[in-house]
VEXDOSE-624187 format. One record per residue (C-alpha): x, y, z; residue in one letter. Coordinates in steps of 0.25 Angstrom, whole numbers, plus 5000, padded with zeros to 4 digits. Each point is the difference from the previous one (the first is absolute). Example, Ala and Ser with C-alpha at 12.3 -4.5 7.8 and 13.67 -1.06 7.14 Angstrom:
BEGIN
site X->5049 Y->4982 Z->5031 residu->A
site X->5006 Y->5014 Z->4998 residu->S
***
This chain:
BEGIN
site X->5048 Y->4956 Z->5316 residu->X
site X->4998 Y->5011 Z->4991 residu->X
site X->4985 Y->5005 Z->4997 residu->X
site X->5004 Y->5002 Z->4985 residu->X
site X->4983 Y->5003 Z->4998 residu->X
site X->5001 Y->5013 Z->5010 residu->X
site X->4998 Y->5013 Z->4992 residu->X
site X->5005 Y->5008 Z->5012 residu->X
site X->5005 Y->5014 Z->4993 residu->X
site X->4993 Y->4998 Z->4986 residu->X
site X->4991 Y->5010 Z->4997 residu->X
site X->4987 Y->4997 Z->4991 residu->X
site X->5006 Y->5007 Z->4989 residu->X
site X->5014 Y->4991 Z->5000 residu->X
site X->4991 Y->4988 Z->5001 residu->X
site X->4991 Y->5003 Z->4988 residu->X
site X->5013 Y->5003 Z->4991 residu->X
site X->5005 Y->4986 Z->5005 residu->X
site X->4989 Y->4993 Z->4996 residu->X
site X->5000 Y->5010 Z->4984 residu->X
site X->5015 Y->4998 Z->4998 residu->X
site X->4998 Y->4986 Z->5004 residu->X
site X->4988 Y->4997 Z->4990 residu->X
site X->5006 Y->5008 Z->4990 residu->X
site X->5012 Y->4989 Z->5000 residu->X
site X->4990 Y->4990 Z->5001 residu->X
site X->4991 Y->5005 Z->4988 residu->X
site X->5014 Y->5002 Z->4991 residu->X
site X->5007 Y->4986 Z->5002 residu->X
site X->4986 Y->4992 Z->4999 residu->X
site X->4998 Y->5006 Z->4986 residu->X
site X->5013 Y->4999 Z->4997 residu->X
site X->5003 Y->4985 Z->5003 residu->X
site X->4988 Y->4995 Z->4997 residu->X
site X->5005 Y->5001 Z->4986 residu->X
site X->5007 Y->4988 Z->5004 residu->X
site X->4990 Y->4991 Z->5000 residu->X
site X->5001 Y->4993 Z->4988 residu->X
site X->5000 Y->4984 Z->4997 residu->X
site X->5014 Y->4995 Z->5005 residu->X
site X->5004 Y->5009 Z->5008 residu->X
site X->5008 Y->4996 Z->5013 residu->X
site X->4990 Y->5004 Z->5012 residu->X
site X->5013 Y->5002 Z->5009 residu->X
site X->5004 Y->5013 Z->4989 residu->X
site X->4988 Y->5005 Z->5001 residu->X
site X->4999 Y->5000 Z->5015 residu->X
site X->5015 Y->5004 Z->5000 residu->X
site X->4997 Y->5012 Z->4988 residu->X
site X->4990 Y->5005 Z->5009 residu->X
site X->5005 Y->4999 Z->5015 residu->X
site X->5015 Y->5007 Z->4995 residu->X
site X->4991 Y->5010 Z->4992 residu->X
site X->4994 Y->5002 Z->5013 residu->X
site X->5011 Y->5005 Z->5008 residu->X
site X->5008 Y->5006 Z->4987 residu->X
site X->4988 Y->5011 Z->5000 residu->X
site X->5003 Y->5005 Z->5015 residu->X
site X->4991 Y->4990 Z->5008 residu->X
site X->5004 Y->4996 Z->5011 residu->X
site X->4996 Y->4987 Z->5000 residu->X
site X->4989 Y->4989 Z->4997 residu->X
site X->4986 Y->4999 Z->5004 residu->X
site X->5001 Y->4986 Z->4997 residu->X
site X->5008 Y->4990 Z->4990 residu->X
site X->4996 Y->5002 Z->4987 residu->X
site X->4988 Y->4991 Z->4995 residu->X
site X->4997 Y->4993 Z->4987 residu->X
site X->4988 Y->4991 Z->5002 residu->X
site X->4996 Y->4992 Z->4989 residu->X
site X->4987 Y->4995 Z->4996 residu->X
site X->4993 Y->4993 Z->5011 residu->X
site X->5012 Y->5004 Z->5010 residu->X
site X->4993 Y->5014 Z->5006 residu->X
site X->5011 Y->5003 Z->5009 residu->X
site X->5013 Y->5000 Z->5008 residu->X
site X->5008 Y->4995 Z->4988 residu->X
site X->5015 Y->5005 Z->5001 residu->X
site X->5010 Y->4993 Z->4993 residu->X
site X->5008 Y->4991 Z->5010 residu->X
site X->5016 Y->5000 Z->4998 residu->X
site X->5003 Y->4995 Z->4987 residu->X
site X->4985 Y->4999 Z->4994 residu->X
site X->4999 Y->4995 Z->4985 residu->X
site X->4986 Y->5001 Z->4999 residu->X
site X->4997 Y->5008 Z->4988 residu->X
site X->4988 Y->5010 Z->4995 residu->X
site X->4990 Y->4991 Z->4993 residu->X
site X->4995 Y->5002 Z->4984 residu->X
site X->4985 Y->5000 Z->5006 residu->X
site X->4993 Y->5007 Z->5012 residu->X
site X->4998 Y->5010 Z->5010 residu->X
site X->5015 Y->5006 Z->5007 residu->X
site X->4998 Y->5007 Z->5012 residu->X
site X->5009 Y->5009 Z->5004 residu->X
site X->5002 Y->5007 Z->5013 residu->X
site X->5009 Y->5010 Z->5005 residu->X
site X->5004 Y->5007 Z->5016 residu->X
site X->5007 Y->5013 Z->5001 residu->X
site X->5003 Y->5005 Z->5014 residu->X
site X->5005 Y->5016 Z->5002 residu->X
site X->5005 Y->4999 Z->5015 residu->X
site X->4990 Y->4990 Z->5001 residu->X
site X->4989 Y->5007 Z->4994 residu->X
site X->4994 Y->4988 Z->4990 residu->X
site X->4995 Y->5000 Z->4987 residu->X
site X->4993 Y->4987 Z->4996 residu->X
site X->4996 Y->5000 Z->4985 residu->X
site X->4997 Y->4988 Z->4988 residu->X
site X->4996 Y->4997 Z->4986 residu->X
site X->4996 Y->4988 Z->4993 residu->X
site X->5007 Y->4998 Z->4986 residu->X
site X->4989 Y->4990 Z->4993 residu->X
site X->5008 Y->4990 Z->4990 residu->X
site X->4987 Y->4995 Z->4996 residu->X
site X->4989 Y->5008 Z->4991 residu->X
site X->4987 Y->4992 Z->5007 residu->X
site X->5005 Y->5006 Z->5014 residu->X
site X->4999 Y->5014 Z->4998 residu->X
site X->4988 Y->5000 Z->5004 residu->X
site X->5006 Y->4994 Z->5013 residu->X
site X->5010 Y->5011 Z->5002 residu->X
site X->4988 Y->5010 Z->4997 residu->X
site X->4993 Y->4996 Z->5011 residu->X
site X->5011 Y->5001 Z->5010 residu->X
site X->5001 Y->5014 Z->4997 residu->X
site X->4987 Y->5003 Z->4998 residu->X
site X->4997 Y->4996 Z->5014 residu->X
site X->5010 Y->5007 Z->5006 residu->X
site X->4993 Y->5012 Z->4993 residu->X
site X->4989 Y->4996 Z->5007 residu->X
site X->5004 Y->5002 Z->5015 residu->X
site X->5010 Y->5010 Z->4997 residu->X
site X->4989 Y->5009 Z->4994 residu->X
site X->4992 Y->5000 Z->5014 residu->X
site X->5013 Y->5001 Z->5009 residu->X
site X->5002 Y->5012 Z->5011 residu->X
site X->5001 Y->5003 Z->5013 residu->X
site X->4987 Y->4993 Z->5008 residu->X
site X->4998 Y->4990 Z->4990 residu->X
site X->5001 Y->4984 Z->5006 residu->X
site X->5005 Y->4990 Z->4992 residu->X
site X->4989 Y->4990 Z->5000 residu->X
site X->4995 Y->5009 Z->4990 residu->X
site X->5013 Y->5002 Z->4993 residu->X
site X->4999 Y->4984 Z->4998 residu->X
site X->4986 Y->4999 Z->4995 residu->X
site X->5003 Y->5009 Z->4989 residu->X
site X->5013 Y->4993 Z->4995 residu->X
site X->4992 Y->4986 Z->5001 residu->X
site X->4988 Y->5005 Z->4993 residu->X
site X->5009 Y->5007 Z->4987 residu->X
site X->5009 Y->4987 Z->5000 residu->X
site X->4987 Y->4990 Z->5000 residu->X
site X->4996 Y->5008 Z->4989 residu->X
site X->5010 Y->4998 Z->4991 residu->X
site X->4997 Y->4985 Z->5003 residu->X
site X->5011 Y->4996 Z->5008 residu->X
site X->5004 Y->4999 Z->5015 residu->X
site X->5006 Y->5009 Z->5010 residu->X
site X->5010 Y->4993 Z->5009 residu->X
site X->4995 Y->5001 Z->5015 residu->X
site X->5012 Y->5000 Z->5009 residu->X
site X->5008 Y->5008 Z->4992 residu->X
site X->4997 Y->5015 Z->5004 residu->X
site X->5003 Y->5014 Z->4999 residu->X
site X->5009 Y->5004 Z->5013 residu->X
site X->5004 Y->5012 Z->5009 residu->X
site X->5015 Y->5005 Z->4999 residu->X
site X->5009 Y->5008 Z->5011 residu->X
site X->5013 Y->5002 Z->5002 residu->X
site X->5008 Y->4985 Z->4997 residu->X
site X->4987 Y->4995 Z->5002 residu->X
site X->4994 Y->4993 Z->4986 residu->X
site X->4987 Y->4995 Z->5008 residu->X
site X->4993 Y->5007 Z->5010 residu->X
site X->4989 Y->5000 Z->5007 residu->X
site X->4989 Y->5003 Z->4990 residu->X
site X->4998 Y->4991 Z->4987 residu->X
site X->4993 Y->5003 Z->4988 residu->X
site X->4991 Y->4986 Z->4994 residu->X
site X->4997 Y->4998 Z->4987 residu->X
site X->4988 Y->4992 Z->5004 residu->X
site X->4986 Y->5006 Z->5006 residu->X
site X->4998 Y->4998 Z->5015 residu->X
site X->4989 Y->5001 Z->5011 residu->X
site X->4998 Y->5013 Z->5009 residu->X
site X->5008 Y->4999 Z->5009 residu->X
site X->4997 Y->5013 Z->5011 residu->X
site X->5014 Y->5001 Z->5005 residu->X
site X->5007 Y->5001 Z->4986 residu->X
site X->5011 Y->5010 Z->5000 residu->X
site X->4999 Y->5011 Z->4987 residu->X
site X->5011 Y->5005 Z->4994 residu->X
site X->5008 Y->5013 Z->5005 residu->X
site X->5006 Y->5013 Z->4995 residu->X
site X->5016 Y->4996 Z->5004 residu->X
site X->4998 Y->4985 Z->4996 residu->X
site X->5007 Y->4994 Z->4988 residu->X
site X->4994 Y->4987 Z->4992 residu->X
site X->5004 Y->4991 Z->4990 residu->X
site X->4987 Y->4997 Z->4993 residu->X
site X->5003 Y->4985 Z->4991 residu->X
site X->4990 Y->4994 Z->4991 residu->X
site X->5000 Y->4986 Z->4995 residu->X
site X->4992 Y->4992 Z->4990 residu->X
site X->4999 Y->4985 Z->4997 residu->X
site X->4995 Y->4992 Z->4992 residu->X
site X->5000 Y->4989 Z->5012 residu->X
site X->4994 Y->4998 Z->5013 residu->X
site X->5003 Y->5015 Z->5004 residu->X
site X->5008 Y->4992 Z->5014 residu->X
site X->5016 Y->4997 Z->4999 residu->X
site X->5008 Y->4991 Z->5008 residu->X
site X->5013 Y->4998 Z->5002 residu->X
site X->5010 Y->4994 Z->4990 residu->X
site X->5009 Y->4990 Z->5008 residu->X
site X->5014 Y->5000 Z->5000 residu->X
site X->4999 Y->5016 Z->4994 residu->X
site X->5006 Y->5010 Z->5012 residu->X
site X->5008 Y->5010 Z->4994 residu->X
site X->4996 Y->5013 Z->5008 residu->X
site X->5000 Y->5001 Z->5016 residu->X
site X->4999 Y->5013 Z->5009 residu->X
site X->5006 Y->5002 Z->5014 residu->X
site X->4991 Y->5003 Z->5012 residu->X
site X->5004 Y->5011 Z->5008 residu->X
site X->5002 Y->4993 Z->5013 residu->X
site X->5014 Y->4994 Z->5006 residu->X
site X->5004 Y->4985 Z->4998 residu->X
site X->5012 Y->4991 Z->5005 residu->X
site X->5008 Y->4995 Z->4989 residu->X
site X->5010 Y->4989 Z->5003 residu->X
site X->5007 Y->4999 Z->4989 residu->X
site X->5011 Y->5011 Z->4996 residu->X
site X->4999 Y->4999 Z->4985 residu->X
site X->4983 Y->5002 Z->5001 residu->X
site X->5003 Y->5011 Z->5009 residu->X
site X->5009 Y->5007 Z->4989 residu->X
site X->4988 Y->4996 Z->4992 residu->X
site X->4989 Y->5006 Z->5009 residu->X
site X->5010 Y->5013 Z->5003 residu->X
site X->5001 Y->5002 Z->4983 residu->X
site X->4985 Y->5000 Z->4999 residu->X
site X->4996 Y->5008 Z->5012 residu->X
site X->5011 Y->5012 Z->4995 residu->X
site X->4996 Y->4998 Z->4984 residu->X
site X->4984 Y->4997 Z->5001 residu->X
site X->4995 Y->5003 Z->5011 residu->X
site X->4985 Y->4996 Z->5003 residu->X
site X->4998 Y->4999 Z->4987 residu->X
site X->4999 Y->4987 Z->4990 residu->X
site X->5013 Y->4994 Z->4993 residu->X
site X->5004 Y->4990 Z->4991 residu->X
site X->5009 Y->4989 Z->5004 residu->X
site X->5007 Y->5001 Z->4986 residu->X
site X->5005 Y->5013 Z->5004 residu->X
site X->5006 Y->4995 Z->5014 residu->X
site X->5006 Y->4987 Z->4991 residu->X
site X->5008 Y->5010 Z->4991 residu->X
site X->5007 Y->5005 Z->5011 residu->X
site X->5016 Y->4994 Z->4998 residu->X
site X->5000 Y->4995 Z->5014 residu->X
site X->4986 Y->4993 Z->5002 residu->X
site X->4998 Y->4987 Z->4989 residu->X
site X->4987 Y->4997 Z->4998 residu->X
site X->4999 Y->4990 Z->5010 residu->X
site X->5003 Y->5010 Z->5012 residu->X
site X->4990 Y->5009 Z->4998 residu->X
site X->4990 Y->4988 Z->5000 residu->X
site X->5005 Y->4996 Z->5013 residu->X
site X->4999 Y->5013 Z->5006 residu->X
site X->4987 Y->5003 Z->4995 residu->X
site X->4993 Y->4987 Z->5004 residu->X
site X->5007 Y->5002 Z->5014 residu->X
site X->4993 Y->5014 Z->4998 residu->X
site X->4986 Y->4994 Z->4998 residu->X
site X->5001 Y->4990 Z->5011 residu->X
site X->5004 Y->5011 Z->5010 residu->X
site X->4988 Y->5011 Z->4996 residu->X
site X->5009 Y->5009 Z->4995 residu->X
site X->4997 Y->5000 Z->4986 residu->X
site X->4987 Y->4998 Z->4991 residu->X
site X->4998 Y->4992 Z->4986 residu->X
site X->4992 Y->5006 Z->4988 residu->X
site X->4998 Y->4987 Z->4992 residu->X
site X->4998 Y->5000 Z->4984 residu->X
site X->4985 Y->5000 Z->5000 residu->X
site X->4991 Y->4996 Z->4988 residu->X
site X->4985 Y->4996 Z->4997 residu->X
site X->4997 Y->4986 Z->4993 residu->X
site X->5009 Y->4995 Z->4990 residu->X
site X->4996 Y->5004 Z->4985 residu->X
site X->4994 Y->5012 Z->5004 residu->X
site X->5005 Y->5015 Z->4997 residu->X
site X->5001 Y->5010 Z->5010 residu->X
site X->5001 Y->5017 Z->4997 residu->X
site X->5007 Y->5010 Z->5009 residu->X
site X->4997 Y->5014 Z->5000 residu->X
site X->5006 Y->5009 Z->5011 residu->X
site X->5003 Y->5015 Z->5004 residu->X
site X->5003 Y->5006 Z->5014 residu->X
site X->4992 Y->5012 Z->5006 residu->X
site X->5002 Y->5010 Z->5010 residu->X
site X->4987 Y->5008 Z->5007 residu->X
site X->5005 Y->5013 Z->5002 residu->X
site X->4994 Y->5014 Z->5007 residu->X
site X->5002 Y->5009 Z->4991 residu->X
site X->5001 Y->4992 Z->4984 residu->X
site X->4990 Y->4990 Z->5003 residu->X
site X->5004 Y->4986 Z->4996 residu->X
site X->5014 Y->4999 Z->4992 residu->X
site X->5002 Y->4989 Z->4993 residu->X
site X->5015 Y->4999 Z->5001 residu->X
site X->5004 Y->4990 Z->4989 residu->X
site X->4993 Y->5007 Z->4988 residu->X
site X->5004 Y->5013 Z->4995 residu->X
site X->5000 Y->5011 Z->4998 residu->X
site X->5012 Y->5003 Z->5010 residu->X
site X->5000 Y->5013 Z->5005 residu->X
site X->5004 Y->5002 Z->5014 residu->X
site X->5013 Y->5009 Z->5007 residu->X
site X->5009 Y->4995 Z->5010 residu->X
site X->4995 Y->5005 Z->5013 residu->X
site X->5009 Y->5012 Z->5006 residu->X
site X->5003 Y->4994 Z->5010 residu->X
site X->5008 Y->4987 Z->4991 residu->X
site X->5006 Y->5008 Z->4989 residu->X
site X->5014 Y->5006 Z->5002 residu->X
site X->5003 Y->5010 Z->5010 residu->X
site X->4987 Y->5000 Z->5004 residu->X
site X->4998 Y->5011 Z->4988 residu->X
site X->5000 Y->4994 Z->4987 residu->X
site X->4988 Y->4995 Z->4993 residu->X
site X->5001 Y->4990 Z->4991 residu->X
site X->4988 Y->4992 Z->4992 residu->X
site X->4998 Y->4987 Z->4994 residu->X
site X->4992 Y->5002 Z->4987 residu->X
site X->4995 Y->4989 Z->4991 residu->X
site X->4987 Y->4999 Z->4991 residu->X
site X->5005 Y->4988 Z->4995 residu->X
site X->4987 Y->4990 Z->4996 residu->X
***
């Protein structure tokens, strides 16, 4: 099996341009679509508006399905084949995009608020990922990344949301070894700090519930292979597992794309991925959301620590970086992405 996570022969500077070109796509299709969120709108053309704007702008594929969570729902909401749920008249929208550039990811999101006594809600989300952002380099640990989100959020009133967290990036990898919490935690002596090279997603989330999320039963819409090899029996989840492997990779997809392919209905792919479940070769991100009646806020940008520049947040402009040498054509020609757009 292919290690598609190996970054055998890219250079720093190839990698850093990965993960700019990649948030630059992020940052543009986020601000774009989010324009979108208005009461009645399909979820399914929002999710669908952003994952072909996506690929239309040069990406190479998805971080992840496109996600629109709304109100108490935090996360892990994709339209399933054939939704006909619909943007509501009141509330919080999450929405939250992945870009991959040869599986360089960028993970970004914004909360459009339907409801004028929850800005407030949405202000905290952001301000508290101000907050640990403002103390982030190389050397600092997370535990303390986390007491200052939960200290800003708590401010404002509301809740950060514990298992959700701020995660480490790599090549087809959307979680790595590192997470970033949202919530304060003891000293612990063997905590592993942040590193020049490492790549983060840094998310913020704010309820007006119980701050803990469960899962909402019956909701599986998004799953991600596991790089290890299975036994299959049955030829038409082979051709599933085969289409997957060569189109995703190791990272998350939605069942609704695999269900609009014109030879696998609806109830093929389900078979295959429950016989992908059952054999350890796939995973299941379940839709996740705090108590019922409660509102939850998502703010969310990715980061990358870097020698020479310092931190660089990849999903917020301005965008000014050249293609490396070594990736423009001939090996001569410079090009550069240019974009001051706020």
């Amino acid at each position: 099996m292919t290690d598609w996570t190996s970054e055998e022969g890219i250079t720093e500077e190839e990698k850093i341009y990965y993960y700019r070109k990649a948030g630059q796509i992020g940052y543009e299709v986020l601000h774009t679509v989010k324009d979108m969120i208005k009461p009645g709108v399909p979820i399914i053309d929002i999710c669908e508006s952003a994952e072909k704007m996506i690929l239309d702008k040069g990406a190479e594929g998805f971080g992840f399905p496109t996600n629109v969570s709304i109100n108490n729902i935090a996360a892990h909401y994709t339209s399933p084949f054939g939704d006909e749920n619909v943007i509501p008249d009141s509330g919080s929208i999450k929405l939250d995009i992945g870009v991959h550039v040869n599986g360089y990811i960028a993970d970004t999101a914004v909360t459009v608020i339907l409801s004028e006594e929850l800005k407030d809600l949405q202000k905290a989300a952001e301000e508290g990922f101000n907050a640990g952002m403002e103390i982030i380099q190389a050397g600092t640990l997370p535990s303390m990344v986390g007491g200052r989100i939960e200290e800003t959020i708590t401010g404002f009133g509301y809740r950060p949301i514990r298992e959700l967290t701020g995660h480490k990036l790599g090549r087809f990898t959307l979680h790595g070894d590192k997470r970033l919490p949202s919530v304060s935690s003891p000293f612990d002596p063997a905590e592993a700090a942040l590193e020049v090279g490492e790549a983060y997603a840094l998310e913020t989330f704010a309820t007006t519930g119980s701050g803990s999320i469960h899962e909402i039963k019956g909701s599986r819409y998004i799953y991600m292979l596991l790089p290890r090899r299975i036994a299959i029996r049955n030829p038409v989840s082979r051709k599933i597992y085969s289409t997957i492997y060569k189109k995703y990779k190791t990272l998350p997809f939605a069942e609704r794309w695999l269900s609009s392919y014109d030879q696998f209905n609806r109830a093929r792919v389900r078979f295959a991925i429950r016989e992908l479940l059952s054999n350890g070769g796939a995973i299941v991100y379940p839709t996740l959301a705090d108590e019922k009646g409660s509102y939850v806020a998502q703010y969310e940008h990715t980061f990358v620590i870097t020698e020479n520049d310092g931190v660089i947040i990849t999903t917020k402009p301005p965008f000014k970086f050249e293609i490396p040498e070594s990736l423009s054509e001939n090996g001569s020609e410079k090009k550069s992405t240019t974009s001051d757009e706020e």
